[in-house]
C-alpha positions in Angstrom: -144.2 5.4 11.2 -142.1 4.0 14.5 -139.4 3.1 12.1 -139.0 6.5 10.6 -136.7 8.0 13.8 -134.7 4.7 13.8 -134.1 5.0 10.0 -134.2 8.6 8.9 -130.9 9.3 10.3 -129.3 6.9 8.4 -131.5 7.5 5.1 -129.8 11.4 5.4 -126.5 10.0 6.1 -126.4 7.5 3.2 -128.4 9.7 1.0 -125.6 12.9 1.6 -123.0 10.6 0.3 -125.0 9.3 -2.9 -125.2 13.0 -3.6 -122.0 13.9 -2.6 -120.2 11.3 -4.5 -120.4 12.4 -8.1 -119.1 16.2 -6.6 -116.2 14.4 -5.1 -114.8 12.3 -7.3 -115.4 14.6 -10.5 -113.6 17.9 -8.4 -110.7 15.3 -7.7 -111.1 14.6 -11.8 -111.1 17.8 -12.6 -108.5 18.7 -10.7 -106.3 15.8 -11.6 -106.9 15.5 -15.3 -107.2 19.4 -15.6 -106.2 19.6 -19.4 -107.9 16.3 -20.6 -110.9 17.7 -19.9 -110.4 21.6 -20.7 -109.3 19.7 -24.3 -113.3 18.8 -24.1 -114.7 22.0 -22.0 -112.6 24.1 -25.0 -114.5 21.7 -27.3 -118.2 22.3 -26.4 -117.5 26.1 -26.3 -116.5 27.1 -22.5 -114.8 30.2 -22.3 -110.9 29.5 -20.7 -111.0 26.0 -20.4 -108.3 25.6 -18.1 -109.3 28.5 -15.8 -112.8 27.2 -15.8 -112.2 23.2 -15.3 -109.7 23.9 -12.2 -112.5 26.4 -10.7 -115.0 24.5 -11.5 -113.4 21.4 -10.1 -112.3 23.3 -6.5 -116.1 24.5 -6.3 -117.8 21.3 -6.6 -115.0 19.3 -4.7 -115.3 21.9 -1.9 -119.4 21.6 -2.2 -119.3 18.0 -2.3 -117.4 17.8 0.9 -119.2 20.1 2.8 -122.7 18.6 1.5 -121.1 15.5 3.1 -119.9 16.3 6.6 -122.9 18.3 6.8 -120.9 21.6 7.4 -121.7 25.1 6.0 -124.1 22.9 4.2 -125.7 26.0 2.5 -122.3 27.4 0.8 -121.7 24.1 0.0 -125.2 23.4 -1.7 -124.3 27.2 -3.8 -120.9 25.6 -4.8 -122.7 22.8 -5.9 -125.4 24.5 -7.9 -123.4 27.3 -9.8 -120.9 25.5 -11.5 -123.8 22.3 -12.5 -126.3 25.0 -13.9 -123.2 26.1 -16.3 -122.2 22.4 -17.1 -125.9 22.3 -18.4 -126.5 25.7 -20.4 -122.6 25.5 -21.5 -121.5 21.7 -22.0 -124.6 20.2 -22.9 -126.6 22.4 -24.8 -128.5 19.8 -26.4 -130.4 22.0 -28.6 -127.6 22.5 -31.2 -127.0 19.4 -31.9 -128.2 18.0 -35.1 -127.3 14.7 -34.7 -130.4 12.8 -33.2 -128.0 10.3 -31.1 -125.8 12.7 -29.7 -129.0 15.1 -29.2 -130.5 12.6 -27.0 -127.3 12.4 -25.4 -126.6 15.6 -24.3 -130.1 15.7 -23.4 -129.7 13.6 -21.1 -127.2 15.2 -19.5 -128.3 18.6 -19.5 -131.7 16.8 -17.4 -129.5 15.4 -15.2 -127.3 18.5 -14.5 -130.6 20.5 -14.2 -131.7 17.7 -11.8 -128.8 17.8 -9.6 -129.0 21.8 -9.9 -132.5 21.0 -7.9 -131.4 18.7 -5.0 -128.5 21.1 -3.8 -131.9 23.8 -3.8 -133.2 21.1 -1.5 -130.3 21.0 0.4 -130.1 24.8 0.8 -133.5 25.1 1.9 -132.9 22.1 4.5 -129.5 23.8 5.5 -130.5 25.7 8.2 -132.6 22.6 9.7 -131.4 20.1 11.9 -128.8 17.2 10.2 -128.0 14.2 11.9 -124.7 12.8 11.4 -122.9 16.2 10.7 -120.6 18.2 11.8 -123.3 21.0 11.6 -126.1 19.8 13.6 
């Protein structure tokens, strides 16, 4: 294990933007293409589109930074995780759809929201510890 102090600061680095990434650039999407996708959020059911794709959007942009720089890591890791539990249980219920396709489909997003629900827990229970490469320690 003499490599793991040499590497681990870059695996958390590298691995903070991987995470980080998808928060980004969706909150700049969101944010950006605001009633594009509150014609699909109005679509699958959300209650005020509009309101709820530009807060949505601010929360996870906002989380994703944070998460990133490694700053107030654990409100960032709650912006993250509020608004991708309701992506899951609200835009991709998978379970009313009838179609096997486009069950599988949502499906597979709902696992993946649920999953990325789970690594901002992760980071919220690792916020408090030390970071290297952050603005918080």
């Amino acid at each position: 294990m003499e490599w793991y102090p040499t590497l681990w600061p870059w695996m958390h680095i590298v691995g903070r933007i991987l995470f980080s990434a998808i928060f980004i650039t969706s909150g700049i999407s969101h944010l950006t293409k605001t009633q594009m996708m509150a014609g699909y959020a109005q679509s699958r059911g959300a209650p005020a589109p509009t309101a709820s794709v530009v807060l949505s959007g601010i929360m996870i942009l906002v989380g994703g930074v944070l998460v990133l720089l490694g700053w107030h890591r654990f409100i960032g890791a709650g912006l993250i995780f509020v608004p991708v539990v309701m992506f899951a249980v609200v835009i991709h219920p998978y379970w009313r759809e009838k179609d096997p396709m486009a069950r599988a489909g949502e499906k597979a997003h709902f696992m993946k929201d649920l999953a990325l629900a789970g690594a901002a827990l992760l980071i919220a229970c690792n916020s408090g510890a030390y970071w290297p490469m952050s603005l918080g320690g």
